[in-house]
C-alpha positions, 0 to 999 in steps of 0.5 A: 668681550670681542677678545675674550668670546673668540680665545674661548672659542679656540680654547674650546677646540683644544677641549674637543681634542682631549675629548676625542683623543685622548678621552674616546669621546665619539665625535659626531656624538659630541656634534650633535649633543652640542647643536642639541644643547647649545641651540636649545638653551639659545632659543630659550634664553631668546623667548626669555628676552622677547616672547614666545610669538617673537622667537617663533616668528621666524617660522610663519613665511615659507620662503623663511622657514626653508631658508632656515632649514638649509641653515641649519643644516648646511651652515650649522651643522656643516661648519661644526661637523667639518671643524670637529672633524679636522680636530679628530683627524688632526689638532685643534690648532690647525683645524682653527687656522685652516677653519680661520680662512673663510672670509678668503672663500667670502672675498672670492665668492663676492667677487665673483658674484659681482664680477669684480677684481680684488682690491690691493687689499684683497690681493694681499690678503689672499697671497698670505692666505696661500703662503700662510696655508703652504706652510702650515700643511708642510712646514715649509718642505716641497717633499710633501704635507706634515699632517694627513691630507684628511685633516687638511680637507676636512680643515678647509672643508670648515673653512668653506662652511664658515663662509657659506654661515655666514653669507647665506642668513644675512636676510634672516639674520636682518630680519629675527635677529642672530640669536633666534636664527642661531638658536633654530639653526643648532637645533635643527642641525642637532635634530638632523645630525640625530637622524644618523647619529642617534645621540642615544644609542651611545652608552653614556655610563661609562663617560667620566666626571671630568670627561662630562667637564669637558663636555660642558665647557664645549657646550657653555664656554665654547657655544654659548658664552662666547657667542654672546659675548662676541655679539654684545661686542657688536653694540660698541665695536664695528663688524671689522674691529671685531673680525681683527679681534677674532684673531685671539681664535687660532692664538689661544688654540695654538698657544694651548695645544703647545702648552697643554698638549705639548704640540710641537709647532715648528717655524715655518708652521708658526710662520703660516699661522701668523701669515693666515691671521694677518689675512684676517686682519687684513680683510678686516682692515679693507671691510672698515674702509670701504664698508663703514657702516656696522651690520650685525652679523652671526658669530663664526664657531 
């Protein structure tokens, strides 16, 4: 479940990327009509499973109700938006490699919080982290980036992003649960996005039966089956286990650009991807050892 929920994620990027490029797509639209759909069959799936006072529940404390709302705006709609940009810009495969960096920016931040010193682990773990960003944007040349510096900022952009969605609702998330935090959270970050993006002002006559595909595996196989998928993982696997698992993201994404879009990825930019998922692994290896007790927690795209 782990496996499969993380390669539909990265699966679901290479989708997105049809949609933008070679379909004309508009990418805020898409944005917004995924947080819209994906966050409000979430909430109903959740008040089917529970009751509707259960999923509302979360709505009753102030203090509540504005951490949700800097959720939803900041972490959901942040992380979606800066992801679908580093695509529209660039590819799939390296806006997930690059959006794959966000437990690096999670290690920083706690170390710094806590006024600590990396572990060894830690210290390994970014040095590939670097190395790994190095020459996935250059493709090991010193002369200068091999994609657009846009595409290397809104990527890390998506990086930063991830990290802030996944630390911030950690009380929330203890409290209600993911899938009602994560339902609230799309909607209010479709219903944001909508006030500067009206989802209907686009002129949807013209969007073809494939592209209306498209759409759906984004919404259903890209949001909603893989994020259950990852969080029933979370019933047999530890956080750590599952984080390492993550890994099928930016391998499926990469795998089917090459093969589906005839991405040409050289050695030095395969060398960064690997260098960035062995980051990952890392981290996770460090977070089972020293922290063996399991958590739930939300999943990442």
């Amino acid at each position: 479940m782990a496996f499969g929920g993380a390669a539909l994620w990265g699966i679901s990027g290479t989708v997105a990327e049809v949609l933008f490029i070679h379909i004309g797509i508009p990418m805020a639209w898409l944005v917004t009509i995924r947080l819209l759909l994906a966050g409000l069959l979430l909430v109903l799936y959740t008040i089917v499973n529970t009751t509707w006072q259960q999923t509302s529940a979360v709505w009753k404390s102030r203090a509540d109700r504005i951490q949700l709302i800097w959720f939803g705006i900041l972490g959901m709609l942040g992380v979606q938006y800066t992801y679908f940009a580093a695509i529209e810009v660039g590819n799939a495969a390296t806006a997930t490699l690059l959006q794959f960096l966000g437990p690096v920016f999670i290690t920083l931040y706690l170390a710094l919080r806590y006024l600590r010193l990396p572990t060894i682990m830690e210290y390994l773990a970014l040095g590939l982290a670097l190395l790994g960003t190095y020459l996935l944007v250059t493709n090991g040349s010193t002369e200068g980036l091999s994609i657009t510096p846009s595409a290397v900022g809104w990527g890390l952009g998506a990086a930063i992003t991830a990290a802030f969605y996944t630390l911030y609702p950690a009380q929330l998330l203890k409290r209600w649960g993911s899938m009602s935090v994560v339902g609230w959270g799309m909607l209010i970050g479709g219903i944001g996005m909508s006030f500067i993006n009206p989802p209907w002002l686009i002129d949807i006559t013209g969007i073809s039966l494939m592209a209306w595909l498209g759409i759906a595996f984004v919404i259903l196989f890209g949001t909603l089956i893989p994020f259950y998928l990852v969080l029933e993982s979370l019933r047999y696997l530890a956080p750590s286990e599952v984080g390492m698992l993550n890994s099928a993201e930016p391998l499926s994404a990469v795998i089917f650009s090459v093969l589906w879009l005839q991405l040409s990825f050289g050695l030095y930019e395969m060398l960064g991807a690997l260098c960035i998922i062995a980051t990952v692994i890392v981290l996770s290896l460090n977070q089972r050892k020293v922290k063996p007790k399991q958590v739930e927690s939300a999943a990442a795209n």
